[in-house]
Structures are given as C-alpha cells and as structure tokens.
Wavefront OBJ file of the C-alpha trace (Angstrom):
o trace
v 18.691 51.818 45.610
v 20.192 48.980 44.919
v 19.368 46.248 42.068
v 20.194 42.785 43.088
v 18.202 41.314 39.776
v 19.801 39.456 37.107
v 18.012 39.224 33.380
v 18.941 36.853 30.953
v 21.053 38.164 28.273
v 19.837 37.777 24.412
v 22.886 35.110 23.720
v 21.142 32.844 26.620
v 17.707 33.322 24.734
v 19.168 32.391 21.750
v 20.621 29.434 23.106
v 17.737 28.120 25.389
v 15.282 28.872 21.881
v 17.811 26.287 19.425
v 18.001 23.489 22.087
v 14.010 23.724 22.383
v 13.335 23.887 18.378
v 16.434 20.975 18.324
v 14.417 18.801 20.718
v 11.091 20.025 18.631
v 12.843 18.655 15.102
v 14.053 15.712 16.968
v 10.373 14.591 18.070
v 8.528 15.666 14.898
v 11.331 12.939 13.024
v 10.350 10.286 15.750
v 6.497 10.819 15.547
v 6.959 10.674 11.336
v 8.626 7.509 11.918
v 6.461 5.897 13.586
v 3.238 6.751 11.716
v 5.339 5.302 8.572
v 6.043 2.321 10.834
v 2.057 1.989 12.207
v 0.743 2.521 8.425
v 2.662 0.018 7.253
v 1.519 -2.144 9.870
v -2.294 -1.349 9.557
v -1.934 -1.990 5.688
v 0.180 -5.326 5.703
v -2.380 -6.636 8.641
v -5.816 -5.735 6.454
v -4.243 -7.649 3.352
v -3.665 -10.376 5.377
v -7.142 -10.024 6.887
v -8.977 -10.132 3.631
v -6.602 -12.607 1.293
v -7.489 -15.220 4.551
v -11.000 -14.010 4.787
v -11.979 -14.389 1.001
v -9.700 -17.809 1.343
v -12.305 -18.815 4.276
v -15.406 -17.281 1.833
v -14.621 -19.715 -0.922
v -14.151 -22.545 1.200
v -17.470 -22.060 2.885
v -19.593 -21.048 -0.276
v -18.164 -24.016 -1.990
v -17.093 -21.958 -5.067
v -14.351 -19.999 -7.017
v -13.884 -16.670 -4.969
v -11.408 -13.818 -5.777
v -10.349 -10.266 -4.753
v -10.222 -7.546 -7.428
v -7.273 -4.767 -6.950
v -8.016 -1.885 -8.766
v -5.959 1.174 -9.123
v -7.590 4.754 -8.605
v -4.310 7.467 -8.927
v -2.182 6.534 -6.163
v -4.660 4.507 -4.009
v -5.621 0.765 -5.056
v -9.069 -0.441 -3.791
v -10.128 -3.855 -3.597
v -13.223 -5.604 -4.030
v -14.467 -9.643 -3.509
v -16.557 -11.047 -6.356
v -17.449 -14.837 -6.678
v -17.730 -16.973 -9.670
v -21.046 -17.518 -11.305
v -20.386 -19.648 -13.918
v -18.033 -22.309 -12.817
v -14.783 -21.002 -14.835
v -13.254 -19.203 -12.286
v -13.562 -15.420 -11.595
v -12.676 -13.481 -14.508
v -12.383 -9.833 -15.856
v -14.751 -10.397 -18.744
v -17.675 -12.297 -16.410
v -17.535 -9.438 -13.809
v -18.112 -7.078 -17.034
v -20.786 -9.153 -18.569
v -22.153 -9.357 -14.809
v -22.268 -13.246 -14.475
v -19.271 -12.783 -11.255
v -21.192 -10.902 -8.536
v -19.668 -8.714 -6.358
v -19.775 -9.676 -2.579
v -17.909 -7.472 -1.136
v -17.742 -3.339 -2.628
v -14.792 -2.170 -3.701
v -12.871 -0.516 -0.154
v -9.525 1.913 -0.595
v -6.717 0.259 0.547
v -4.444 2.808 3.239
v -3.560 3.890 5.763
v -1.699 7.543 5.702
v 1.112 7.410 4.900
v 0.936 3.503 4.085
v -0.494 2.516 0.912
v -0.412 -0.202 -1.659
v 2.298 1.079 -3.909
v 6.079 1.036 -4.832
v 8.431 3.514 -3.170
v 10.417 5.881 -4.285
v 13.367 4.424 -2.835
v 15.680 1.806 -4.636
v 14.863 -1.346 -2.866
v 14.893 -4.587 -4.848
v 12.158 -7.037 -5.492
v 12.711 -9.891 -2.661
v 11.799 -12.347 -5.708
v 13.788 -11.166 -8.690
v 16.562 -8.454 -7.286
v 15.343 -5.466 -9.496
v 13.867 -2.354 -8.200
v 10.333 -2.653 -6.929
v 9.490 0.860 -8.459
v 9.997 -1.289 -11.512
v 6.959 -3.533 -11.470
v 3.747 -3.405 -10.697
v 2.349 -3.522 -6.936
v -0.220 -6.073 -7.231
v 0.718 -8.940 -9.351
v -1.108 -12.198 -9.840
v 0.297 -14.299 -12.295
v -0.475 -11.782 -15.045
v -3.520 -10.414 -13.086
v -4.686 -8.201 -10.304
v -7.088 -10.993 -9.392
v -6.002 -13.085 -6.502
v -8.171 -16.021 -7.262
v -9.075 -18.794 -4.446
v -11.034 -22.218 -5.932
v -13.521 -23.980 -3.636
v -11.041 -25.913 -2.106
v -8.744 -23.085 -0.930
v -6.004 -23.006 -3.217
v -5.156 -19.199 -4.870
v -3.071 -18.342 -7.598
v 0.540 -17.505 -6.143
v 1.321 -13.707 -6.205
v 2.226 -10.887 -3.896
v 0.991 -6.604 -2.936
v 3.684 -4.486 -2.313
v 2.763 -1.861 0.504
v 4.442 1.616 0.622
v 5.116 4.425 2.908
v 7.249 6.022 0.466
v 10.016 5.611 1.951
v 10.486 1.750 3.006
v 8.182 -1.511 1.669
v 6.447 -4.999 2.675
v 5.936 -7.763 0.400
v 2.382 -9.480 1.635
v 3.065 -12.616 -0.499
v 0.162 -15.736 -1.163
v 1.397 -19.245 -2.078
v -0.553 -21.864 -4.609
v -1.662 -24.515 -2.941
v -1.485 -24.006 0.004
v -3.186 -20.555 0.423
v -0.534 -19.770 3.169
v 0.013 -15.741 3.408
v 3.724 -14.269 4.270
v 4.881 -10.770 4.952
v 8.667 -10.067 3.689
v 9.815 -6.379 5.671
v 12.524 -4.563 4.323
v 14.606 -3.347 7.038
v 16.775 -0.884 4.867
v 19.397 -3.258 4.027
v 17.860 -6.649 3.471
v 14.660 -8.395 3.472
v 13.008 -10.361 6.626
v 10.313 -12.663 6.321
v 8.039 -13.712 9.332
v 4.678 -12.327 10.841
l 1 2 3 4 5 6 7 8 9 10 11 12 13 14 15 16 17 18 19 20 21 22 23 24 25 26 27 28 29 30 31 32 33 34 35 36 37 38 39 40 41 42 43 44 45 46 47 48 49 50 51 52 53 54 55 56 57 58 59 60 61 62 63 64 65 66 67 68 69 70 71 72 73 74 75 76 77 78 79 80 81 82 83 84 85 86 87 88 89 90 91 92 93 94 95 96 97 98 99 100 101 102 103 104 105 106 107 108 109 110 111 112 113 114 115 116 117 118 119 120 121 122 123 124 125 126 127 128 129 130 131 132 133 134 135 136 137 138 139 140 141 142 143 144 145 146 147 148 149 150 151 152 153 154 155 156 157 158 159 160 161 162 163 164 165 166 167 168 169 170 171 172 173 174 175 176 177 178 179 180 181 182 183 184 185 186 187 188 189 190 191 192
C-alpha cells in the first residue's frame, strides 16, 4: 500500500504559529492605539461640552456660574455650582453653602483617557516645561473655571492624559472661546 499523504513537518508549525501570534501582537498594538486615540477624544470633547454649557448656564441665569474640578486619586470629577451671593463663586461660599450646586459632581474619563499629566516628557504648550510638572487643572490659582453673567471666564486650561500622549483644552478671558492644543509627539497643534 502505498501512502501518497504529506503532513506538515514541526518547523512549518512553528513557522505558520510566529507569523499568526506576529499578526496577533501587531493588531493588539493597533486596537491599544486607537482606544488611547478615542479616549482622548471622548475626554477633550466632554470638557468642551461642559466649559460651553456652564458658559451658556451663566448667560441664561443671569449670574456668576463656575465648574469645580476636584481630584479623587487619579480621576478628577467636576461639578457646576452658581453664585449666591453676588461675589463670584468661591471655595469658602460653596463650604458655608451660600454657592449651590447645579450640577453633581461627574468623574471625568474615559479609559484610558483621563484628566491628568503623562508620564511622558512633553512640555507645557504655554511655558516649555514638562507638563508632569504642574498641575492638570489650573485656573489662575484655582480649580474653579469661573464664567460672570455676561460670559466672560477666568483664562486657564485641563490637561487630558492617556498616559502616554496629552491635549491642552484651553479657555480664554473675555471672550469665553475654548481651544484644544494636541500633541502629536513632536510638537503641539492647535485647532478643533
């Protein structure tokens, strides 16, 4: 009898078994980086969303508005109080209760995107040292980002995080407009 069969020898297995865990790697890198890239995304856009909102909220209620950032270990939540005393939102007045809270507090993320520095050395788009380096929400010298009845916010920025890479959502005076600097892993680009 004869055997016209041929089997696959255990150097072929070997072979086919690296090119399919090589293609396996290869995805699992391209699926991280885009979850990084659709965090950051998600995060950034809900900053926006709620610095216009709370904008819009002031405006409309005719009074001093302002969002809270609080940290909470690595996540920062966020909260919308409005001024009940006509100074302007303040620490002490949301202690004392005379600010009320209008909108609860709400974690701000997005796994793996977060408010936060990274770990990586990437400079501050406004002053050239590392991000790491400062705070991630910074208001003057406040986490409040205030708004007055007539729209106008006190200038500061929130630094989102994947770990890895960073925005910049920044807020301007006067103006109340809201930009998004991106680093792109050499530079920073500004634009929506």
């Amino acid at each position: 009898m004869k055997q016209n069969q041929r089997g696959q020898t255990l150097i072929e297995l070997l072979v086919a078994v690296s090119i399919i865990a090589s293609l396996c790697a290869a995805g699992t890198i391209a699926v991280n980086r885009s979850r990084r890239a659709v965090g950051l995304a998600a995060v950034t856009s809900e900053l926006r969303a709620i610095v216009q909102r709370t904008r819009l909220t002031a405006i409309a209620h005719n009074r001093n508005v302002a969002i809270r950032f609080r940290p909470s270990g690595d996540t920062w939540s966020c909260s919308v109080y409005e001024d009940g005393d006509g100074d302007g939102v303040r620490n002490d007045d949301i202690a004392a209760g005379i600010d009320r809270l209008i909108e609860r507090p709400r974690d701000i993320r997005f796994p793996p995107a977060r408010i936060g520095t990274p770990s990586t050395a990437i400079p501050d788009p406004a002053t050239g040292a590392p991000l790491s380096a400062r705070s991630p929400v910074r208001f003057g010298s406040s986490q409040l980002c205030s708004f007055t009845r007539r729209g106008e916010v006190t200038n500061g920025s929130v630094v989102v995080t994947d770990g890895v890479t960073a925005n910049v959502v920044r807020v301007h005076g006067t103006s109340g407009q809201i930009d998004v600097q991106r680093w792109n892993g050499a530079k920073w680009n500004t634009g929506d």
